[in-house]
Every structure is written in structure tokens, then in C-alpha cells.
C-alpha positions as CSV (number, residue, x, y, z in Angstrom):
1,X,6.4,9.6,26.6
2,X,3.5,11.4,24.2
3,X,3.6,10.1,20.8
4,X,2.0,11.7,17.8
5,X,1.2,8.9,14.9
6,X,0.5,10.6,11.5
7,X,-0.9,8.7,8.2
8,X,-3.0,8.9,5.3
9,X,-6.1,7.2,7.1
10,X,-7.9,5.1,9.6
11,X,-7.9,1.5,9.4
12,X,-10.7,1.0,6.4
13,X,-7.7,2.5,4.4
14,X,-5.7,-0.1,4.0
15,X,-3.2,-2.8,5.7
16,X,-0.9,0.4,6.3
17,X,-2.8,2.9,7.8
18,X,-4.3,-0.5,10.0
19,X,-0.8,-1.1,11.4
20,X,-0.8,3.0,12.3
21,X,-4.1,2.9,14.2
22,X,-3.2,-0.5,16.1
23,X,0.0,0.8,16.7
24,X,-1.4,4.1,18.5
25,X,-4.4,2.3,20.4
26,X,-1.3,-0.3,21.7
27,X,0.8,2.3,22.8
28,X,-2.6,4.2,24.7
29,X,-3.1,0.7,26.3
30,X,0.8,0.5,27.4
31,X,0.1,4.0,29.6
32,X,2.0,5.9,26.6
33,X,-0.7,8.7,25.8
34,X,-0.6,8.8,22.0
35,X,-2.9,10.6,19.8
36,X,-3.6,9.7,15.6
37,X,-3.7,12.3,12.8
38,X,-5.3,10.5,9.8
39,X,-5.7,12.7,6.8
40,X,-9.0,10.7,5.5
41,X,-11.6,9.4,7.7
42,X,-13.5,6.1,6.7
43,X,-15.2,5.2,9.8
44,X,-16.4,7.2,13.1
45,X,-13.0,7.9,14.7
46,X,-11.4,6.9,17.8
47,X,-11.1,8.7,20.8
48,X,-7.8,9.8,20.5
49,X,-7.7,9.8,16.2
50,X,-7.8,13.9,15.2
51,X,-7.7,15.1,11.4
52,X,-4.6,15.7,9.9
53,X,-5.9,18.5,7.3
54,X,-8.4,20.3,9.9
55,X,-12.1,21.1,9.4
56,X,-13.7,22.9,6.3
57,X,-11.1,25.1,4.3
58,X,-8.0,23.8,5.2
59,X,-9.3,20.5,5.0
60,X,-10.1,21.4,1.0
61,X,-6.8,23.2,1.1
62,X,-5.1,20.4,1.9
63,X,-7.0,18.3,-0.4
64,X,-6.8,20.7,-3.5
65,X,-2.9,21.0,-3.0
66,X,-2.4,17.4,-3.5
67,X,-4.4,17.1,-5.7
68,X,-2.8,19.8,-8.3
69,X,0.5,19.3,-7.6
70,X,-0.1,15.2,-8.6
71,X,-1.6,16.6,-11.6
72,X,1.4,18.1,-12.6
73,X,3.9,15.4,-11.8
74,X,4.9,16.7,-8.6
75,X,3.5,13.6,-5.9
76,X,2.9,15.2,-2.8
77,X,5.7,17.6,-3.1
78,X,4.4,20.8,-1.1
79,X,3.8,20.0,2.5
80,X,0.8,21.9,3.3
81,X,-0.5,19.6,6.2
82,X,2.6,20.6,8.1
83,X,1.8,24.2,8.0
84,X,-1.9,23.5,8.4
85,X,-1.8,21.1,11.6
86,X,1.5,19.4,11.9
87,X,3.4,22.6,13.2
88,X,0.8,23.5,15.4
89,X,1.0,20.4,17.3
90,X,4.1,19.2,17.5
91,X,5.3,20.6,21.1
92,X,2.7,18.6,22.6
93,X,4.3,15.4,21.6
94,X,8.3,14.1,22.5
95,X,7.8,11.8,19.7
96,X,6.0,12.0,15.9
97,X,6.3,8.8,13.5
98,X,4.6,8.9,10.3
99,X,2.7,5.8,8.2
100,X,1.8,5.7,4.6
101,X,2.3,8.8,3.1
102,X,0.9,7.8,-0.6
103,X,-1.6,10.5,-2.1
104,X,-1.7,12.2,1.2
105,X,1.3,13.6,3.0
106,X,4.6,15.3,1.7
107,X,7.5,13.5,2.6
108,X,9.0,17.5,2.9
109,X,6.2,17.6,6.2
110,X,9.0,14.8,7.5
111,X,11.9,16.9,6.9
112,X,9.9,19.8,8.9
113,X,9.3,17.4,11.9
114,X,12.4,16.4,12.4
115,X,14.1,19.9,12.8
116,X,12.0,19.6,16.0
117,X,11.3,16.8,17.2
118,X,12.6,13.4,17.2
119,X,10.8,11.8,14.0
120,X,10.0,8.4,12.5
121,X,8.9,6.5,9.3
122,X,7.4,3.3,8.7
123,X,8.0,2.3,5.0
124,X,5.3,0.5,4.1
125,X,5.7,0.8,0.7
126,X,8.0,1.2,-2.2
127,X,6.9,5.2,-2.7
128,X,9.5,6.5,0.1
129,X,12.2,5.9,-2.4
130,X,10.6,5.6,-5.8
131,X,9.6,8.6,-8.2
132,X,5.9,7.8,-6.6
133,X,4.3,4.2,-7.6
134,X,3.8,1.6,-4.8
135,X,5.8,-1.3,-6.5
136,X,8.1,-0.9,-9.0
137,X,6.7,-4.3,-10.7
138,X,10.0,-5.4,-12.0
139,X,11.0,-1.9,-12.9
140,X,14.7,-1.5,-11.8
141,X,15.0,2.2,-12.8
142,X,14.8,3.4,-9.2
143,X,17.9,1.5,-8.2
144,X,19.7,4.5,-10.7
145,X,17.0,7.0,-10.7
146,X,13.2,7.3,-11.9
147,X,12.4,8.5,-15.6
148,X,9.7,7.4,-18.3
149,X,7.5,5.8,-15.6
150,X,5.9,2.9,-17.3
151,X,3.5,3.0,-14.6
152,X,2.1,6.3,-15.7
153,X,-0.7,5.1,-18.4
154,X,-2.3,3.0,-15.4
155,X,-5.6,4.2,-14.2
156,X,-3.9,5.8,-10.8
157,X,-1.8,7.9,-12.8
158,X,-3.5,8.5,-15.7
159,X,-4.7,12.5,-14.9
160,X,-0.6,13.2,-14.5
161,X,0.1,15.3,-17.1
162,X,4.0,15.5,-17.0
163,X,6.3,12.8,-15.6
164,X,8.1,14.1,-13.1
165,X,9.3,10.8,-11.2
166,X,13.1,12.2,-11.5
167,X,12.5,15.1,-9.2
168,X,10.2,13.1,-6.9
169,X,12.6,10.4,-6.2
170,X,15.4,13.3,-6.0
171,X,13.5,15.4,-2.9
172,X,12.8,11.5,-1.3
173,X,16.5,11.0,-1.2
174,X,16.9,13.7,-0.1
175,X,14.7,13.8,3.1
176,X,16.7,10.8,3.9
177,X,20.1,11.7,3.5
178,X,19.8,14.6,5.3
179,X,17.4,14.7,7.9
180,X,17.6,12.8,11.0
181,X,14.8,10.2,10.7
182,X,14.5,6.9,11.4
183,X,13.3,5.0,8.7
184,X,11.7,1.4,10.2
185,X,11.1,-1.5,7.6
186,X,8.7,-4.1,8.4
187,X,10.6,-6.2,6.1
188,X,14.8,-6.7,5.5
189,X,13.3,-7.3,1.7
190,X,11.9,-3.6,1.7
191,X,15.3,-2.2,3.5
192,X,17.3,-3.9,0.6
193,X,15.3,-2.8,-1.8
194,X,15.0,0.9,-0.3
195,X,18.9,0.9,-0.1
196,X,19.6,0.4,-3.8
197,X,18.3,4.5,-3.7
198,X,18.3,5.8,-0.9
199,X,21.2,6.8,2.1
200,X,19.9,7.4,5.2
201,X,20.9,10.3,7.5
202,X,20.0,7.3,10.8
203,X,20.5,3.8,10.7
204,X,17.5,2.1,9.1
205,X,15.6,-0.6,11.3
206,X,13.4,-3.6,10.5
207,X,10.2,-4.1,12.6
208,X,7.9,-6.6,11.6
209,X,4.1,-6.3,11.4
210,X,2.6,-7.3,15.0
211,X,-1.3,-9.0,15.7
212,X,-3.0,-8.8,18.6
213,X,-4.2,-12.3,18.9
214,X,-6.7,-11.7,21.3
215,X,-8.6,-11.3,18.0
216,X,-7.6,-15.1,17.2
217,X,-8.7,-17.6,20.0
218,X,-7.4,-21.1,18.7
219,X,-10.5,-22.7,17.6
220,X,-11.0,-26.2,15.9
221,X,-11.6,-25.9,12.8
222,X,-14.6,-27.8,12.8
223,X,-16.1,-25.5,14.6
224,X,-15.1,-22.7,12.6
225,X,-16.4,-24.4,9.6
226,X,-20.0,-26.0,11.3
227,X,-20.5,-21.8,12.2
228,X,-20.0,-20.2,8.6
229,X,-22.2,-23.2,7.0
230,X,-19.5,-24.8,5.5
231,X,-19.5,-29.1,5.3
232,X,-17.3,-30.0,8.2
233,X,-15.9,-33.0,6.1
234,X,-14.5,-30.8,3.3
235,X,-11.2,-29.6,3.0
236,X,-11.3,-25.6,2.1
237,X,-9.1,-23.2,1.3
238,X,-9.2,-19.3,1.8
239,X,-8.2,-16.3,-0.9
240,X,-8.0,-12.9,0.5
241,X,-7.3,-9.2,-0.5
242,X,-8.4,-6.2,0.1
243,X,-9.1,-6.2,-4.1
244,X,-9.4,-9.4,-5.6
245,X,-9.2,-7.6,-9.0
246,X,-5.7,-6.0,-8.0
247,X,-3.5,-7.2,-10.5
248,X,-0.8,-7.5,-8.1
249,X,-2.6,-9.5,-5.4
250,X,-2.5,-12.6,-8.3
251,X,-5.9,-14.0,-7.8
252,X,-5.9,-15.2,-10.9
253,X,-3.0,-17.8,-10.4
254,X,-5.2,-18.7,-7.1
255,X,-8.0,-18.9,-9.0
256,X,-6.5,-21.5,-12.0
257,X,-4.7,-23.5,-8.9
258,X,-7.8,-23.7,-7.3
259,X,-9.4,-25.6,-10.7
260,X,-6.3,-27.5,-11.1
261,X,-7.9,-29.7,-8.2
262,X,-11.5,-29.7,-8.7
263,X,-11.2,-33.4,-8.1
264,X,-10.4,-32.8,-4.6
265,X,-13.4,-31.0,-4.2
266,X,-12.5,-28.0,-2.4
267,X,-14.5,-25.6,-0.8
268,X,-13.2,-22.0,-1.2
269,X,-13.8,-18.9,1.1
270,X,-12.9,-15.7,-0.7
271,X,-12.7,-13.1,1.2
272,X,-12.3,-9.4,-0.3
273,X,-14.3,-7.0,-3.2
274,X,-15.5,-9.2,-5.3
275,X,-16.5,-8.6,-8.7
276,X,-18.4,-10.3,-11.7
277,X,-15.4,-11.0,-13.9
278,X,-13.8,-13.0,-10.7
279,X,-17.2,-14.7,-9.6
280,X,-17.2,-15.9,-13.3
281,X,-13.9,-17.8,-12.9
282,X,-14.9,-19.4,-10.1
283,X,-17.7,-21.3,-12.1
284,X,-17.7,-25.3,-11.2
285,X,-16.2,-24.5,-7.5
286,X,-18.2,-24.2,-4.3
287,X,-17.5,-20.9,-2.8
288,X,-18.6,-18.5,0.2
289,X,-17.9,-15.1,-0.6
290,X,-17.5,-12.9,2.7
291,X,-17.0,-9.6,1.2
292,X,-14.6,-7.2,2.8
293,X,-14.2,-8.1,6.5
294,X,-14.0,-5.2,9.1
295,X,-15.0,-7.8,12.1
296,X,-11.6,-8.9,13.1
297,X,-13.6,-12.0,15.2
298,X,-15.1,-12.6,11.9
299,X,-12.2,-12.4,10.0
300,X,-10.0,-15.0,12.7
301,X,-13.4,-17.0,12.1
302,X,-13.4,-17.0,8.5
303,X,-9.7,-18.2,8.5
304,X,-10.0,-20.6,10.8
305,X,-12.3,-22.0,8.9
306,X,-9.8,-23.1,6.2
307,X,-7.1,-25.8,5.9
308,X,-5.1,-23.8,3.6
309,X,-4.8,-20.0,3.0
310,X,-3.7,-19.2,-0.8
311,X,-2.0,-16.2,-1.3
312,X,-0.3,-15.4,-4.7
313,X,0.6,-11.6,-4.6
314,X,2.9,-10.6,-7.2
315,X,4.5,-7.7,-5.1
316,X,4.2,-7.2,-1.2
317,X,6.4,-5.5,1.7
318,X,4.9,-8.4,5.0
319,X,1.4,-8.5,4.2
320,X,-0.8,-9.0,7.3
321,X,-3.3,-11.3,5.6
322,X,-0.5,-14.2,5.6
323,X,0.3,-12.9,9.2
324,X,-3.7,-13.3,10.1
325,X,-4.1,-16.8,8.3
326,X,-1.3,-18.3,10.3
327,X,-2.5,-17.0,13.5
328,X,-5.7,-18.9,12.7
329,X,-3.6,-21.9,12.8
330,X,-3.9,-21.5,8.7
331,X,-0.5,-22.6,6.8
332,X,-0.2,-20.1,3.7
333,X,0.5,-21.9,0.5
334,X,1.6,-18.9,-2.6
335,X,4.4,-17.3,-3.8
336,X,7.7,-16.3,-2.5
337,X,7.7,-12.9,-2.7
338,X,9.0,-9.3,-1.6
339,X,8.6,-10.1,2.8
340,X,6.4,-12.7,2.1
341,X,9.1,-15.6,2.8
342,X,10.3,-13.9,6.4
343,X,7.2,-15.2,7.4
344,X,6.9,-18.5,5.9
345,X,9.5,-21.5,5.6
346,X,8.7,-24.0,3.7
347,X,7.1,-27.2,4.9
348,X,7.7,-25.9,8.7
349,X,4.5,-23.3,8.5
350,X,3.6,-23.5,5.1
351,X,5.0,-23.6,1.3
352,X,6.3,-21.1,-1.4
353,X,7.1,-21.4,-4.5
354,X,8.5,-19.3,-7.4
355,X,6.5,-15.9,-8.3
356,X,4.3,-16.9,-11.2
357,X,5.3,-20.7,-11.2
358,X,1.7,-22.0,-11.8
359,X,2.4,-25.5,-12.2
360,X,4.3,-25.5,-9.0
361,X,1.9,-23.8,-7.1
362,X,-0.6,-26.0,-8.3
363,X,1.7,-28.8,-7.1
364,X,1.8,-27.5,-3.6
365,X,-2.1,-26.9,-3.4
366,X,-2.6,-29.9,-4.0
367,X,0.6,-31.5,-1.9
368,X,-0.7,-29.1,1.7
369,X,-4.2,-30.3,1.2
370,X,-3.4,-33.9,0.7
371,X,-0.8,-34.2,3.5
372,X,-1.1,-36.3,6.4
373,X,-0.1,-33.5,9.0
374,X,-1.9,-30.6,8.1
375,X,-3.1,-29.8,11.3
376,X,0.7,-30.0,12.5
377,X,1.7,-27.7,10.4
378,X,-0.8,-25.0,10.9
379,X,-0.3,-25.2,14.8
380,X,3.4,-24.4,14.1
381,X,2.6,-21.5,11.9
382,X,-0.1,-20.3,14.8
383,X,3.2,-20.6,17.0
384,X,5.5,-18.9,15.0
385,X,3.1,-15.8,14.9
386,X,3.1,-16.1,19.0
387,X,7.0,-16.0,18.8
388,X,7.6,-13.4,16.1
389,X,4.6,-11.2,15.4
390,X,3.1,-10.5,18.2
391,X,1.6,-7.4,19.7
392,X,3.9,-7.3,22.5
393,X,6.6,-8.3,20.4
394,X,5.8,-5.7,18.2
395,X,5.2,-2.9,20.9
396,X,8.4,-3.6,22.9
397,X,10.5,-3.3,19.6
398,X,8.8,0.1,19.3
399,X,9.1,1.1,22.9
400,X,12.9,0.4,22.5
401,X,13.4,2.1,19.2
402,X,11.5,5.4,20.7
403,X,14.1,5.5,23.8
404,X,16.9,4.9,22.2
405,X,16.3,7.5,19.7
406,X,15.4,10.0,22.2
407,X,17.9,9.3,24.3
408,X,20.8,9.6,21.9
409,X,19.6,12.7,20.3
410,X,19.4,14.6,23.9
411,X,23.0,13.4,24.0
412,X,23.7,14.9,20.9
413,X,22.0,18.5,22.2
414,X,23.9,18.5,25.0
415,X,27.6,17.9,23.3
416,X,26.4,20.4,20.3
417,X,25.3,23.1,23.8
């Protein structure tokens, strides 16, 4: 089985694109050759990662399409990477499945695919059935159908000269009600969601994110700590994002938590972009600021490192960070939100509380930190990552999903012949 995996980039992307590139280097490993069309390279590729838009002018084509057709309201619409690579390729391959499309590939380039071969999409976001932002953010309009996008005035946006979120969200629906691809979900909280607008032509699956925990031995965390220069007697806790600044990562409510219990004397790692504005409002706490981590050993380490990891996104489909803390033995103290509690069960592997509760999560910070079996109930989030979110885990769900589908749509050829 020869599997072509398509998405906007390579790893340094973004936690989608990450889940692509692991998923093709997994499958490689398992004896599946697999090959990994990214349209925007951020580091030196892999052997077997190929550009999605070509070399030199079609690689601008591609680029200058998108980029006028956003301009004009239309995300994405005409699927010029289909007739620039995509076709070209796709005989070689009995099976293409497509990550994060956002900013880079039409979801028309799915429709194409699937005429041919048998085709797949992992949703890792709330743009395969919204008029085009990532999170609605309490917006319910897409549930009915996208108009007067109050998302269009934010700085992503904000070069879109006509909203045309309507007739984005109308061709979306359409590629799923009529086209025979199977949509995977990492999370049953993004299928619900996705289901208030859109019918599928296939029965929808969920999939959860998967690590390879090779990348997280199970370390003391004494050690951990004694190796980043951090006070072994001190109790600290981790906040991650790929932004810190990202609205919808809520730092900030990290951030006040965090001084709500200055007299524990807590040592903070943060780990992400870090700006001036955010460095500010961590004045009177001892922090290490790590920067963006591309070292997954460094990353494990840096989690490890922590008693608590504190993670207060506002919106999120099953974010690998809280998958990564646990696997560090790392309960995940933050908000309940989108995916977020199909991971975490309160005061079995960690706690949640209500989305922009601050008193309550203040409460909790300071309730994990302070309890007596800490250490018990990081090892039981380390073993419900073993259990549920696993590479093999992940990659047998895959393997199964792949056979199925190909197997019942040769049946379908056959009584159509």
C-alpha cells in the first residue's frame, strides 16, 4: 500500500502539518512506502517530503493564485496545486489523505482526488466547514451558514476585500456531501461541531493525535530539573504554545493564575515565542524561557522538568502540547475545552475547569501543586498516553481505516462493473 500525504507544510508549520509529517515517516517505518507533499518548506526536507506547488513558476503560480483569490473573499477556492502536481501524481499512490488545508490547498483539489483515488481528510481545524477562520470563537453562524464574518477586521483577514464566507462554506459542504472522502476527526468535539454544517458523502471517523514516546523516556524529575538549572527543591510549572501572544492560547489567564500563588514560589518554564509585553507580566516570578522548541528530547526534557503543565487555550481541536506534558509524566491543569477534556479527567490525570473561570483555575493551580500525590497522578496521565495516544495506537487505527476504505470501494467498482 503507497500512500501520498498532502498539507500545507513540514513540521515547523504547526501542530497540524507535525501530525502529517509523523504520520508519513510512521507509515515509511511500518514497510508502507509513503511520500509527503508540503506546499511550504520550513526546514531541509526529508527524504521522502516533495513540494506540493513544484519549483520556480508554478511554485509562484500556486502561490499568487491563493493569494488573489483570498484577496477577494474567495479562501482557497481554485485548486491550482491539483493541476500543477496533484494530478500528475496520483497513479503512483493507492491512497492520498490530505492535512491542513488553511492558506494553502483548495478543498476543490479533494474533490479532484477522490474521482480517482480513494481519498482522506484529517480536520484539524474548524476551516473544513466554516466560511474560512480556524475557530469560530463563540460564533455560531456556521451551524446555519457563514455571513458578516466578525473575524474579518483581525489582522489575518484584514487584506480581504469582500466577505465571501457564504460561498466558502457553500463549496466546503459541498465537497463533503458529495464526494466520497473520509473525513477523520482527532476529536468527537470537532465531529460534533463539524456536523452542525456539514453532511458527509462517508461516515466520519475520530482518530486521536498519536506520540512516539521514544521521544519521552520516563525520567525523574529531579533530574530533569538538576539538567535545565532549575532548584531541584522547587515546585514548577510549564506554559506552552507555539505563540504565547495568541489570543486563543489564553496565556494571560496562565499568566494571572501563576501570580495568584507567588507565595508558593513557583518556578515557571515557558516555552514558545515570547515577546516583551508577556515577559513584562511575568515580573516578580522566576522564569526560564526556552523559546520555541524543535528538539523533541529537549522538549520531553523541558516538560519533565515540571510538576504541573498549565494550559488555558480558549479554543483547540486535541492539542499535542497537553498530549506531550502528560507523556512527560506532567498532569495538565487548564481549561475544559473543545478536545481538550478527551484527554484529561479530572483528578485521575489532571484537572479542568470552566473556560475563562479564573478564580477556579487559580484554585486548581494551587490545589495540583499542593497535593500530596502529585507524582501519582502524573504517572497515570504518562500511562494513559501509553494506552490511548500512542504511535502504534495511532498507526494501527490508520492502517485499518486505509484497508477498509480500499477494500469497500473495490467492492463498490466491481458491483457498479
Amino acid at each position: 500500500m503507497k500512500v501520498a500525504i498532502i498539507s500545507k507544510s513540514d513540521r515547523k508549520g504547526g501542530g497540524a502539518s507535525r501530525v502529517a509529517e509523523d504520520l508519513a515517516i510512521w507509515l515509511n517505518d511500518a514497510g508502507h512506502p509513503t511520500d509527503h507533499f508540503i506546499a511550504f518548506n520550513f526546514k531541509e526536507p526529508l527524504s521522502f517530503q516533495y513540494s506540493l506547488y513544484g519549483e520556480g513558476l508554478k511554485f509562484r503560480l500556486c502561490k499568487t493564485v491563493h493569494r488573489k483569490t483570498n484577496k477577494y473573499g474567495f479562501r482557497e477556492l481554485l485548486p491550482v496545486e491539483y493541476w500543477v502536481k496533484v494530478n500528475a501524481i496520483l497513479n503512483d499512490y493507492d491512497i492520498v489523505h490530505f492535512h491542513d488545508l488553511y492558506t494553502a490547498i483548495s478543498p476543490v483539489t479533494l474533490a479532484l482526488a477522490s474521482r480517482r483515488k480513494p481519498t482522506f481528510f484529517t480536520v484539524h481545524d474548524c476551516s473544513a466547514f466554516t466560511g474560512g477562520c480556524l475557530y469560530p470563537m463563540g460564533c455560531e453562524k456556521f451551524a446555519s451558514y457563514c455571513h458578516k464574518c466578525p473575524q474579518l477586521s483581525q489582522d489575518g483577514w484584514k487584506n480581504q476585500l469582500r466577505d465571501r464566507t457564504r460561498e466558502v462554506q457553500a463549496i466546503k459542504r459541498w465537497v463533503a456531501g458529495k464526494f466520497n472522502i473520509r473525513y477523520i476527526f482527532p476529536s468527537h468535539w470537532m465531529l460534533q461541531e463539524a456536523q452542525k454544517a456539514l453532511k458527509f458523502q462517508s461516515l466520519p471517523v475520530v482518530i486521536p493525535n498519536g506520540l512516539d514516546l521514544s521521544f519521552f523516556p520516563i525520567v525523574k524529575k529531579v533530574e530533569a530539573k538538576t539538567s535545565l538549572g532549575i532548584p531541584e527543591n522547587r515546585r514548577v510549572v510549564a506554559i506552552s504554545a507555539h505563540v504565547l501572544d495568541d489570543p486563543r492560547k489564553g496565556v494571560k489567564y496562565a499568566i494571572a493564575a501563576l501570580q495568584s500563588i507567588g507565595d508558593l514560589s513557583p518556578f515557571v518554564i515557558v516555552v514558545g515565542l515570547c515577546n516583551d509585553e508577556l515577559k513584562h507580566s511575568l515580573k516578580g516570578l522566576e522564569y526560564k524561557e526556552m523559546g520555541y522548541i524543535c528538539d523533541p528530547h529537549l522538549l520531553a526534557k523541558a516538560y519533565s522538568a515540571a510538576d504541573v503543565m498549565l494550559f488555558c487555550t480558549l479554543a483547540d481541536n486535541l492539542p499535542l502540547t497537553v498530549l506531550e506534558a502528560m507523556a512527560a509524566s506532567t498532569p495538565v491543569v487548564g481549561f475544559s475545552t473543545g478536545g481538550v477534556p478527551e484527554i484529561i479527567q479530572n483528578g485521575h490525570n489532571g484537572i479542568l475547569v470552566e473556560p475563562t473561570n479564573q478564580q477556579a483555575l487559580n484554585q486548581a493551580l494551587r490545589q495540583v501543586l499542593s497535593a500530596s500525590d502529585l507524582e501519582a497522578i502524573g504517572q497515570q496521565a504518562r500511562r494513559d498516553i501509553e494506552n490511548k495516544f500512542s504511535r502504534t495506537v495511532f498507526l494501527e487505527k490508520h492502517l485499518q481505516l486505509y484497508q477498509n476504505f480500499v477494500t469497500n470501494n473495490s467492492s463498490d467498482q466491481k458491483n457498479l462493473q
